[in-house]
N, C-alpha and C positions, 0 to 999 in steps of 0.2 A: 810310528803310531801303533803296529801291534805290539811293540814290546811294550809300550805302555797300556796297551789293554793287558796285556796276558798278564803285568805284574798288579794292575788294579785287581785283576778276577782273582789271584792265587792271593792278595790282601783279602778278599770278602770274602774267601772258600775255608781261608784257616784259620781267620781271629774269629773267637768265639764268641755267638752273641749276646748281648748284656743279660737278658733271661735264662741264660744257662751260667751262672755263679760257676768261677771254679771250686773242685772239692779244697774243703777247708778241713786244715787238722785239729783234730779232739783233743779232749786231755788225757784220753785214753790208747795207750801207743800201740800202732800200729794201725786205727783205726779213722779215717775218715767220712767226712759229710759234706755230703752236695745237695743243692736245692731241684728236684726235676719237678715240680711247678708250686707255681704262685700262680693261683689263675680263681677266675670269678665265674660264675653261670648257675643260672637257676635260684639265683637268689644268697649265694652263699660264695664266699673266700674261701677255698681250699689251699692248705702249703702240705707241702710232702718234702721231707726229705728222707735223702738215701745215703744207713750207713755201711759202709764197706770196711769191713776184717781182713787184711792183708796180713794179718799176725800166724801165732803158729798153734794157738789156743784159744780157745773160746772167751770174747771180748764184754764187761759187763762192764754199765752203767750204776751209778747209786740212782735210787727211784727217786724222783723227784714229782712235785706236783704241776698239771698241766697248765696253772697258770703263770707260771715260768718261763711261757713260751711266748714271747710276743712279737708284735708288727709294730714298728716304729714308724711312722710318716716322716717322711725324709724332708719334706717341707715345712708341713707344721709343726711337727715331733710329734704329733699327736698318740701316743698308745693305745694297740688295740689287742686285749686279751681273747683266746680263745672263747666261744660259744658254748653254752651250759644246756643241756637238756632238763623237761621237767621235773625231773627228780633233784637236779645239782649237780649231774654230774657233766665233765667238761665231755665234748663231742670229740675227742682227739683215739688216738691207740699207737701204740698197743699198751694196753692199761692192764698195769698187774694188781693193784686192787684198787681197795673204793676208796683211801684215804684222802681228805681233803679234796674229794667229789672226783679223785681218781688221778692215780701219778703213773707216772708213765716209766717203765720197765724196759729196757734193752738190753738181750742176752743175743750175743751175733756168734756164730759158730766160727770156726777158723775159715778162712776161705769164700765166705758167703756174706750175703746183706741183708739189711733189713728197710722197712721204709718207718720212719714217723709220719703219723699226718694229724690235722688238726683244723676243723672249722671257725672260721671267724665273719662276722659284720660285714658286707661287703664293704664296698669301699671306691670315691668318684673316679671314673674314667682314668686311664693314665696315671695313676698313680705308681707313687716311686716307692719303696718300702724299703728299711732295714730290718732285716729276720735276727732275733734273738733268739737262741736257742742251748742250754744249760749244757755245758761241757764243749759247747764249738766254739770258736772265733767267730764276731757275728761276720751277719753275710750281707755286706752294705752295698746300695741303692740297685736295689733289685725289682722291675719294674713287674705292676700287676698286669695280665694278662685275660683276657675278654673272651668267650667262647669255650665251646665243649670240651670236656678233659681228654689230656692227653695219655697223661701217665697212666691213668687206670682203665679201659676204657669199656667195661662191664660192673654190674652191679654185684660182680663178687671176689674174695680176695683170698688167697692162699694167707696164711700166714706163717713166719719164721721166728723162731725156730718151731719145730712140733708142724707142723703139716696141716692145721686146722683150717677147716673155709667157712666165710661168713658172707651170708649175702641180704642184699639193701631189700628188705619186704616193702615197707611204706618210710614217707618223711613228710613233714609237713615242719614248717616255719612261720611263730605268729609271736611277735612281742618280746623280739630278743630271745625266742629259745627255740631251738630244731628241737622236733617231738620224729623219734626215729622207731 
Protein backbone atom coordinates (compact mmCIF):
# COMPACT_ATOMS: atom_id res chain seq x y z
CA UNK A 1 0.00 0.00 0.00
CA UNK A 2 2.67 2.56 0.36
CA UNK A 3 4.44 1.73 -2.55
CA UNK A 4 1.44 2.45 -4.21
CA UNK A 5 0.96 5.71 -2.57
CA UNK A 6 4.57 6.82 -3.04
CA UNK A 7 4.32 5.94 -6.95
CA UNK A 8 0.69 7.80 -7.17
CA UNK A 9 2.42 11.13 -5.38
CA UNK A 10 5.80 10.93 -7.52
CA UNK A 11 2.86 10.41 -10.82
CA UNK A 12 1.13 13.80 -9.60
CA UNK A 13 4.67 15.57 -8.41
CA UNK A 14 6.32 15.27 -12.13
CA UNK A 15 3.61 15.10 -14.93
CA UNK A 16 3.17 18.51 -15.79
CA UNK A 17 0.01 20.12 -15.47
CA UNK A 18 -2.38 20.60 -18.66
CA UNK A 19 -2.10 24.60 -17.90
CA UNK A 20 1.53 24.71 -18.22
CA UNK A 21 1.93 23.71 -22.22
CA UNK A 22 5.31 22.27 -22.81
CA UNK A 23 7.89 24.83 -24.47
CA UNK A 24 7.23 24.45 -28.12
CA UNK A 25 9.78 24.98 -31.02
CA UNK A 26 9.81 28.15 -33.30
CA UNK A 27 10.86 28.62 -36.65
CA UNK A 28 13.55 30.30 -35.41
CA UNK A 29 16.48 28.00 -34.14
CA UNK A 30 17.48 27.85 -31.23
CA UNK A 31 14.54 29.60 -29.83
CA UNK A 32 11.58 28.36 -27.97
CA UNK A 33 7.81 29.24 -26.71
CA UNK A 34 5.85 28.37 -23.71
CA UNK A 35 2.58 29.49 -22.57
CA UNK A 36 2.89 30.84 -18.71
CA UNK A 37 -0.76 31.91 -18.71
CA UNK A 38 -3.90 31.88 -20.27
CA UNK A 39 -5.97 33.29 -17.48
CA UNK A 40 -9.21 35.66 -17.09
CA UNK A 41 -9.95 38.35 -14.32
CA UNK A 42 -11.35 41.65 -14.31
CA UNK A 43 -13.07 41.42 -17.25
CA UNK A 44 -10.32 40.50 -19.74
CA UNK A 45 -8.36 37.23 -21.13
CA UNK A 46 -4.86 37.67 -20.84
CA UNK A 47 -2.20 34.91 -22.87
CA UNK A 48 1.49 35.63 -22.25
CA UNK A 49 3.85 33.70 -23.64
CA UNK A 50 7.54 33.26 -22.99
CA UNK A 51 10.37 33.21 -25.68
CA UNK A 52 13.57 31.82 -24.64
CA UNK A 53 17.07 32.19 -26.87
CA UNK A 54 19.12 29.28 -26.17
CA UNK A 55 21.18 30.40 -29.22
CA UNK A 56 24.63 32.04 -29.46
CA UNK A 57 23.27 35.33 -31.11
CA UNK A 58 20.69 37.48 -30.83
CA UNK A 59 17.17 35.73 -32.14
CA UNK A 60 14.73 37.96 -34.40
CA UNK A 61 11.24 37.46 -35.53
CA UNK A 62 9.69 39.12 -38.96
CA UNK A 63 7.05 41.70 -37.40
CA UNK A 64 3.96 40.40 -38.02
CA UNK A 65 0.43 41.92 -37.19
CA UNK A 66 -1.31 41.26 -33.90
CA UNK A 67 -4.13 39.78 -35.21
CA UNK A 68 -2.26 36.75 -36.12
CA UNK A 69 -2.54 35.77 -32.83
CA UNK A 70 -5.49 33.82 -31.87
CA UNK A 71 -7.61 31.58 -29.49
CA UNK A 72 -9.39 28.86 -31.06
CA UNK A 73 -12.14 27.16 -28.91
CA UNK A 74 -11.49 23.79 -28.91
CA UNK A 75 -15.06 22.89 -28.67
CA UNK A 76 -16.72 25.17 -30.86
CA UNK A 77 -13.80 26.35 -33.05
CA UNK A 78 -14.99 29.38 -32.28
CA UNK A 79 -12.07 32.18 -33.04
CA UNK A 80 -11.16 34.90 -30.83
CA UNK A 81 -8.69 37.71 -32.05
CA UNK A 82 -6.91 39.88 -29.92
CA UNK A 83 -8.71 43.39 -28.31
CA UNK A 84 -8.33 46.69 -29.99
CA UNK A 85 -8.09 49.95 -28.01
CA UNK A 86 -9.90 53.29 -29.15
CA UNK A 87 -7.71 54.34 -31.54
CA UNK A 88 -7.32 50.58 -33.35
CA UNK A 89 -4.77 49.71 -32.00
CA UNK A 90 -4.43 45.88 -30.86
CA UNK A 91 -3.96 45.78 -26.76
CA UNK A 92 -0.93 43.22 -27.20
CA UNK A 93 3.29 43.99 -27.09
CA UNK A 94 5.75 44.37 -27.40
CA UNK A 95 4.79 46.40 -30.48
CA UNK A 96 7.32 47.82 -32.65
CA UNK A 97 5.29 50.08 -34.70
CA UNK A 98 1.62 51.18 -35.49
CA UNK A 99 1.40 49.09 -38.68
CA UNK A 100 -1.90 47.55 -39.19
CA UNK A 101 -2.95 48.95 -35.68
CA UNK A 102 0.37 47.39 -34.43
CA UNK A 103 2.58 44.27 -35.20
CA UNK A 104 4.37 42.69 -32.90
CA UNK A 105 8.36 42.74 -32.95
CA UNK A 106 10.75 40.12 -31.25
CA UNK A 107 14.40 40.91 -30.75
CA UNK A 108 15.50 38.19 -27.88
CA UNK A 109 19.26 38.64 -27.00
CA UNK A 110 21.36 35.37 -26.77
CA UNK A 111 20.76 33.70 -23.49
CA UNK A 112 17.67 35.58 -22.27
CA UNK A 113 13.67 35.89 -22.95
CA UNK A 114 11.16 37.84 -23.71
CA UNK A 115 7.27 37.58 -22.97
CA UNK A 116 4.52 38.23 -25.68
CA UNK A 117 1.12 39.10 -24.18
CA UNK A 118 -2.06 39.91 -25.70
CA UNK A 119 -5.73 40.85 -24.47
CA UNK A 120 -8.67 39.22 -25.70
CA UNK A 121 -12.83 38.79 -24.88
CA UNK A 122 -13.07 36.86 -22.02
CA UNK A 123 -14.49 33.72 -22.46
CA UNK A 124 -17.22 30.99 -20.50
CA UNK A 125 -15.94 29.22 -17.46
CA UNK A 126 -13.65 26.22 -18.33
CA UNK A 127 -12.91 26.80 -21.30
CA UNK A 128 -10.37 24.77 -23.47
CA UNK A 129 -8.39 26.88 -25.96
CA UNK A 130 -6.05 26.31 -28.82
CA UNK A 131 -3.27 29.33 -28.92
CA UNK A 132 -2.14 30.21 -32.39
CA UNK A 133 0.70 32.05 -32.44
CA UNK A 134 3.05 33.14 -35.89
CA UNK A 135 6.13 31.25 -35.92
CA UNK A 136 5.31 28.50 -33.08
CA UNK A 137 3.71 25.25 -33.32
CA UNK A 138 0.28 25.77 -32.02
CA UNK A 139 -0.30 25.02 -28.35
CA UNK A 140 -3.34 22.79 -28.29
CA UNK A 141 -6.07 22.38 -25.64
CA UNK A 142 -4.91 24.67 -23.24
CA UNK A 143 -7.50 25.28 -20.58
CA UNK A 144 -8.56 28.96 -19.54
CA UNK A 145 -7.89 29.85 -16.09
CA UNK A 146 -10.10 32.14 -13.44
CA UNK A 147 -8.44 34.43 -10.85
CA UNK A 148 -5.79 36.92 -10.21
CA UNK A 149 -2.61 36.90 -12.40
CA UNK A 150 0.12 34.96 -11.92
CA UNK A 151 2.69 35.71 -14.15
CA UNK A 152 2.91 39.36 -13.80
CA UNK A 153 1.75 40.27 -10.60
CA UNK A 154 2.27 44.36 -10.41
CA UNK A 155 1.10 46.84 -12.64
CA UNK A 156 4.51 47.39 -14.08
CA UNK A 157 6.79 45.66 -16.49
CA UNK A 158 10.61 45.70 -17.44
CA UNK A 159 10.99 45.24 -20.88
CA UNK A 160 13.48 43.16 -23.04
CA UNK A 161 15.58 43.86 -24.80
CA UNK A 162 16.42 47.80 -23.86
CA UNK A 163 15.49 47.92 -20.10
CA UNK A 164 12.43 50.04 -20.54
CA UNK A 165 9.48 50.07 -17.72
CA UNK A 166 5.90 50.65 -18.42
CA UNK A 167 3.35 51.00 -15.92
CA UNK A 168 -0.65 50.35 -15.97
CA UNK A 169 -1.98 54.19 -14.96
CA UNK A 170 -5.79 53.64 -15.66
CA UNK A 171 -8.01 50.86 -17.85
CA UNK A 172 -11.23 50.83 -18.47
CA UNK A 173 -13.36 48.33 -20.83
CA UNK A 174 -16.84 49.25 -22.64
CA UNK A 175 -17.97 47.72 -26.04
CA UNK A 176 -15.40 45.51 -27.16
CA UNK A 177 -12.49 47.90 -26.48
CA UNK A 178 -9.91 48.35 -23.30
CA UNK A 179 -9.34 52.33 -23.25
CA UNK A 180 -5.84 51.93 -21.34
Amino acid sequence: MKLLFTALFATLLFVPGAALAQPAETEVEGVTAEIIELRQADGVLRLAVRFANQGLNTAEFSRYEVGRITLVDAKSRRKHLPLKDANGQWVAGPIGDDIGGGRIVLKIPSKQSTVLWAYFEPVAAGAVMNVEVPFVFPFEQVPVTDGPRKAFTGYAAITTPGGGRASLVSARRADQVLNV
